[in-house]
C-alpha positions in Angstrom: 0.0 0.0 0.0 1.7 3.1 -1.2 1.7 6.6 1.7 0.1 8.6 -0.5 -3.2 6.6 -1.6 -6.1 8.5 -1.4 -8.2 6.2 -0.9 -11.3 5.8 1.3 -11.6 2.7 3.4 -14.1 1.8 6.3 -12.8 3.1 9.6 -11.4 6.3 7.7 -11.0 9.6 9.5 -14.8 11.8 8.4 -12.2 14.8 7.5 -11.1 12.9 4.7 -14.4 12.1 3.4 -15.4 15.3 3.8 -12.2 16.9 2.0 -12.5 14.7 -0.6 -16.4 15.6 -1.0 -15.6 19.1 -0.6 -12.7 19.3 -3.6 -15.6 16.9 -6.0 -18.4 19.9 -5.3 -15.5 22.2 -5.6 -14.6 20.5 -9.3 -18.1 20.2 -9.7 -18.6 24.2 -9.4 -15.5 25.1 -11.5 -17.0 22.7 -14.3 -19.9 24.7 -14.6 -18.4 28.2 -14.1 -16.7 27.1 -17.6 -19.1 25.9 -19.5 -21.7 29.2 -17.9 -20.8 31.3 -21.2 -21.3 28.8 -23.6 -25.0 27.3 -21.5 -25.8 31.1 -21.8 -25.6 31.6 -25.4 -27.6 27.9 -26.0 -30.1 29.1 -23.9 -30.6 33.0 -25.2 -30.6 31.5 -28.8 -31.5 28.1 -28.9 -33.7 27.0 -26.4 -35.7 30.6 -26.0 -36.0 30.8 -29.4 -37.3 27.5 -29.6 -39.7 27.6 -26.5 -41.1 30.8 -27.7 -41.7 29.0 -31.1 -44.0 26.1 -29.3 -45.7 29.0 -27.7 -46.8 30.4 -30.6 -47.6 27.4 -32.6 -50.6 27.5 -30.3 -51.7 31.1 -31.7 -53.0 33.2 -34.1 -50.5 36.2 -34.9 -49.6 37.9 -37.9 -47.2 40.0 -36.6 -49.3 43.8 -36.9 -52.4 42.5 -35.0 -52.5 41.4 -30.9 -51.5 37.7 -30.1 -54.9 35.1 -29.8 -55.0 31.9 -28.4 -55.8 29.5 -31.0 -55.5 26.5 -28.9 -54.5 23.1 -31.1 -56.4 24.8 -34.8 -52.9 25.1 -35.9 -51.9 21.6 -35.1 -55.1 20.0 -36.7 -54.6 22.2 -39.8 -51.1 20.3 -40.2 -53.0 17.1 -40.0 -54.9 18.3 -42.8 -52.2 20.3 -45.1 -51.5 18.2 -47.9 -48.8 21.1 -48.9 -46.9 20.6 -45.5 -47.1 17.1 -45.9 -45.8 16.9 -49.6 -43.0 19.2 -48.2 -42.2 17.1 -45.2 -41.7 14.3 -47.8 -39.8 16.1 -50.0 -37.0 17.3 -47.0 -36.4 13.7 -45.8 -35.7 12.5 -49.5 -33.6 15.1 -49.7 -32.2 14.2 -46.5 -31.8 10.7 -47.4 -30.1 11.4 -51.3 -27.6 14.1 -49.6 -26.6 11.2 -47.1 -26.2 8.9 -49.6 -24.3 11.0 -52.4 -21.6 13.1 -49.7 -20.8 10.7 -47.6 -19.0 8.2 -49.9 -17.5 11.4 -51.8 -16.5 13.6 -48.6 -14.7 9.7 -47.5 -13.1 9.1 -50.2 -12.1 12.7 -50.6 -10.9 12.8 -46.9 -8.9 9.6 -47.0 -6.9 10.9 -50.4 -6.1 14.7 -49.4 -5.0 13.0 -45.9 -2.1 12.2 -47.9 1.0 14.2 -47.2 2.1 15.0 -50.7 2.9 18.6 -51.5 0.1 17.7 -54.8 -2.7 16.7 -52.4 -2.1 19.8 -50.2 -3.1 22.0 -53.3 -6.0 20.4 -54.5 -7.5 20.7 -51.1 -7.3 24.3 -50.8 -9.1 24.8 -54.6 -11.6 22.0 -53.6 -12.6 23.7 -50.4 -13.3 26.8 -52.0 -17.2 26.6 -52.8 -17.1 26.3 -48.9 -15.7 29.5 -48.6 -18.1 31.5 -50.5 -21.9 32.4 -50.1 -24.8 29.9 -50.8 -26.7 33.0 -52.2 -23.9 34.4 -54.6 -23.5 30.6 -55.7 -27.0 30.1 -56.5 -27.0 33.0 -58.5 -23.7 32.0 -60.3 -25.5 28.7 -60.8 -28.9 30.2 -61.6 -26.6 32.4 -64.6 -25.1 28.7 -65.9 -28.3 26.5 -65.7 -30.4 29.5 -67.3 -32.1 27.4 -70.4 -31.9 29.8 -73.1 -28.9 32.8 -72.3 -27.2 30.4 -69.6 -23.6 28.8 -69.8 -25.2 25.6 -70.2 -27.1 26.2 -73.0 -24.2 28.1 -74.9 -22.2 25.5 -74.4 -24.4 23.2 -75.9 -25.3 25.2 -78.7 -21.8 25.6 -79.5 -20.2 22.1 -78.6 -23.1 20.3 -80.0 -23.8 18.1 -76.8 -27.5 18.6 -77.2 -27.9 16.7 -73.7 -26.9 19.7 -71.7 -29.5 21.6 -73.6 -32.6 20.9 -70.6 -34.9 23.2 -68.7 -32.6 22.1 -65.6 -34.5 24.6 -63.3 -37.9 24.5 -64.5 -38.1 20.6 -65.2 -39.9 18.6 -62.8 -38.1 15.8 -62.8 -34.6 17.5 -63.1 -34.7 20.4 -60.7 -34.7 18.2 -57.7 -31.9 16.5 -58.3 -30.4 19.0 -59.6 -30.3 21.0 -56.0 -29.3 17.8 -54.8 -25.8 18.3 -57.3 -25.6 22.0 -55.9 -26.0 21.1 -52.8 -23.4 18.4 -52.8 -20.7 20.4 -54.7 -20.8 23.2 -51.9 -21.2 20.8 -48.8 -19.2 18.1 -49.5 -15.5 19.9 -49.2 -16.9 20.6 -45.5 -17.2 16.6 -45.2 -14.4 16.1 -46.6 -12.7 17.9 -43.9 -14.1 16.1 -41.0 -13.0 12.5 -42.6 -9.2 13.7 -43.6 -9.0 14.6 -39.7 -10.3 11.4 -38.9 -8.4 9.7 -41.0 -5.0 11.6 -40.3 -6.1 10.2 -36.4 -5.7 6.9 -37.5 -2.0 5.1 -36.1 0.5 4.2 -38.8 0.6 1.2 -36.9 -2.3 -0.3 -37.7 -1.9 0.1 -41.3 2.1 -1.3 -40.7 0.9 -4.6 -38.9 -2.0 -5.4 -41.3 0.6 -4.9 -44.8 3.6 -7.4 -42.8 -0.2 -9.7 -42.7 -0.5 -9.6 -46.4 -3.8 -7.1 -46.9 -4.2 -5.5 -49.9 -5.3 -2.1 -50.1 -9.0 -3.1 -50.4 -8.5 -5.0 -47.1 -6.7 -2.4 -45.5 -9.9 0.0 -46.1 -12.4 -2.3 -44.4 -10.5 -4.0 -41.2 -8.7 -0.5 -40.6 -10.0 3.0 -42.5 -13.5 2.0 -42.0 -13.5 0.8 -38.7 -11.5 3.7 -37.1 -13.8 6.2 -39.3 -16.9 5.1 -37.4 -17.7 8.0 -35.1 -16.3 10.5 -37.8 -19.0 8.4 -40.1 -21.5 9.0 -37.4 -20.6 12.3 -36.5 -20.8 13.6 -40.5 -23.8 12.0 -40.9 -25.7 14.0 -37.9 -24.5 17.4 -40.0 -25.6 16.4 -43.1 -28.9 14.7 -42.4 -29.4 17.4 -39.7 -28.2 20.3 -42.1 -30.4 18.9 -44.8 -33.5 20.1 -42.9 -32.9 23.3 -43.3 -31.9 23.9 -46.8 -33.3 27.0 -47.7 -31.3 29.6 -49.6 -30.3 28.2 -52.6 -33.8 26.8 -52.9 -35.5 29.9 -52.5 -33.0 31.8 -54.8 -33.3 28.9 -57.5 -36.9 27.7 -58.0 -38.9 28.7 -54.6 -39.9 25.7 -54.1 -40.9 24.8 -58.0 -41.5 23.8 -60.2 -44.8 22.0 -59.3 -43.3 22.0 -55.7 -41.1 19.5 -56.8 -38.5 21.4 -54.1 -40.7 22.6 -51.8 -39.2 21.5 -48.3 -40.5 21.8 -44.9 -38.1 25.3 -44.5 -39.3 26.5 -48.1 -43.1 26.1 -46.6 -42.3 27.6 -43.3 -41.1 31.1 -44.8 -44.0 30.7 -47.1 -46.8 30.4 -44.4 -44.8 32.9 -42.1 -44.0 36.0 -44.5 -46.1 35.4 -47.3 -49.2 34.3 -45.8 -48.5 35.9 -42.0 -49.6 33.0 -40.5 -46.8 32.9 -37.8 -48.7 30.6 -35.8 -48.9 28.2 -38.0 -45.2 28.5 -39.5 -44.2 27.9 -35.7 -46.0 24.7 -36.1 -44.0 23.8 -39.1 -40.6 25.4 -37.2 -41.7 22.7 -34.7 -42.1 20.1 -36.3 -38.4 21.1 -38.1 -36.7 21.0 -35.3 -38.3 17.9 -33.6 -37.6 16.1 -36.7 -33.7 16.9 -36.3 -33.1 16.2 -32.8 -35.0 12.8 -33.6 -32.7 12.3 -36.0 -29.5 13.4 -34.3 -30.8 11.1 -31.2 -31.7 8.0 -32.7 -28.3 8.1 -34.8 -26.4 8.5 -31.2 -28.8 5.9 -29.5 -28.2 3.1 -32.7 -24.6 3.4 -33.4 -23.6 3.8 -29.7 -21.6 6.8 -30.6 -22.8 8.3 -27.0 -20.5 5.7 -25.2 -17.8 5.6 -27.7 -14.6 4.6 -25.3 -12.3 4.4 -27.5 -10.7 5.9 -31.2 -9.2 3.0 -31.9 -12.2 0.3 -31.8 -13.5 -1.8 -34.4 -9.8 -3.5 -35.4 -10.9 -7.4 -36.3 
């Protein structure tokens, strides 16, 4: 037994406990004292914000007039919205397709600029620059090339001769979606791309040493190492973008408003709608509800499934 243990047995002096109790509420305190700034600004413009929104989903407001209690009306004319529920449809596809077109680009992107080659260096700082600039000046730079008569597109097609490129790509119902699903990726996925180049710089050398003097290929290598060791980056990246997804709203209002035929009308598209062009702020706080409920149901069954809230370890997963 070494002098110095600090540990508490039966038959133990009570000043101990108590000095040992005393420095755990003094920890305690210190903890919090910390994290005060940063529980104040979630609270002032998060949860308020969000509180005052449940409020007034329960209301009739529109904005000039008094506040009246509207009781559930708001909520049963959800129910009944075939609008809101065409948009709620439309947000989780577009959800679902972001997940399922960044995250094997923003991986495989991550993994190769990861590399430390001078070459690899350079080609991330020109990828990441879409990141860098504004989603409403890039809509309009992409509302200029996809214009279908006087847009790049179209005059490149005209004078190239690739007739294919020559489509209504913002005014066709079954292009336009997709085609905010392309924008959407080629500004979003460099951020991605970030997250998985840290997670994969994280990884030891070591592994990757002991599973080559075994014999694995690089194919191997990806799926008993890379893979495994990317899990929580994996889980964390797919919070943002499934999370981030739900509120897409600037490029789709600057692009097509939510046309054509509401083909990209989304749950935030509809919420501006009902708030500022119809004044029905009750209502649109129902929808702003329903928003946010929808991504921190998300955010928590993701955490709850993948056990990424009891992760112990960086360096689980090696087979």
């Amino acid at each position: 037994m070494s002098v110095g243990s600090a540990a508490v047995r039966p038959g133990s002096p009570p000043a101990v406990g108590a000095r040992m109790r005393s420095g755990g509420a003094q920890r305690l305190a210190a903890d919090i004292l910390g994290l005060s700034p940063a529980l104040l600004l979630y609270g002032v413009f998060i949860v308020v914000p969000m509180l005052f929104a449940l409020v007034l989903s329960f209301t009739r407001w529109n904005v000039v007039g008094p506040i009246r209690w509207a009781g559930f009306a708001n909520w049963q004319l959800l129910f009944s919205d075939p609008l809101a529920h065409g948009a709620l449809l439309t947000t989780i596809e577009l959800a679902g397709l972001s997940w399922v077109v960044q995250t094997p680009l923003a991986m495989a992107l991550g993994i190769f600029i990861a590399g430390r080659q001078r070459y690899r260096a350079v080609y991330a700082s020109i990828y990441l620059l879409p990141l860098l600039m504004s989603t409403a000046a890039l809509a309009l730079m992409w509302q200029g090339v996809l214009a279908p008569t006087f847009g790049g597109m179209a005059f490149i097609a005209r004078n190239l001769h690739l007739g294919f490129l020559d489509q209504n790509w913002l005014g066709d119902p079954r292009l336009t979606f997709y085609v905010i699903i392309g924008l959407v990726t080629w500004q979003f996925v460099p951020l991605h791309t970030l997250l998985y180049q840290a997670g994969r710089r994280a990884i030891p050398n070591e592994l990757y040493e002991a599973i080559r003097i075994d014999g694995a290929g690089p194919l191997q290598t990806f799926f008993y190492v890379t893979l495994p060791q990317l899990r929580y980056t994996i889980v964390t990246d797919t919070i943002l973008i499934l999370t981030g997804s739900l509120t897409y709203f600037d490029i789709i209002y600057i692009l097509t408003q939510g046309g054509p035929a509401n083909t990209t009308l989304v749950l935030a598209m509809d919420m501006y709608n009902v708030g500022f062009a119809q004044t029905l702020f009750g209502y649109a706080s129902v929808l702003a509800v329903v928003l946010g409920a929808l991504g921190i149901a998300v955010a928590l069954v993701l955490v709850r499934l993948t056990g990424f809230g009891s992760m112990r370890s960086g360096q689980e997963g090696i087979s």
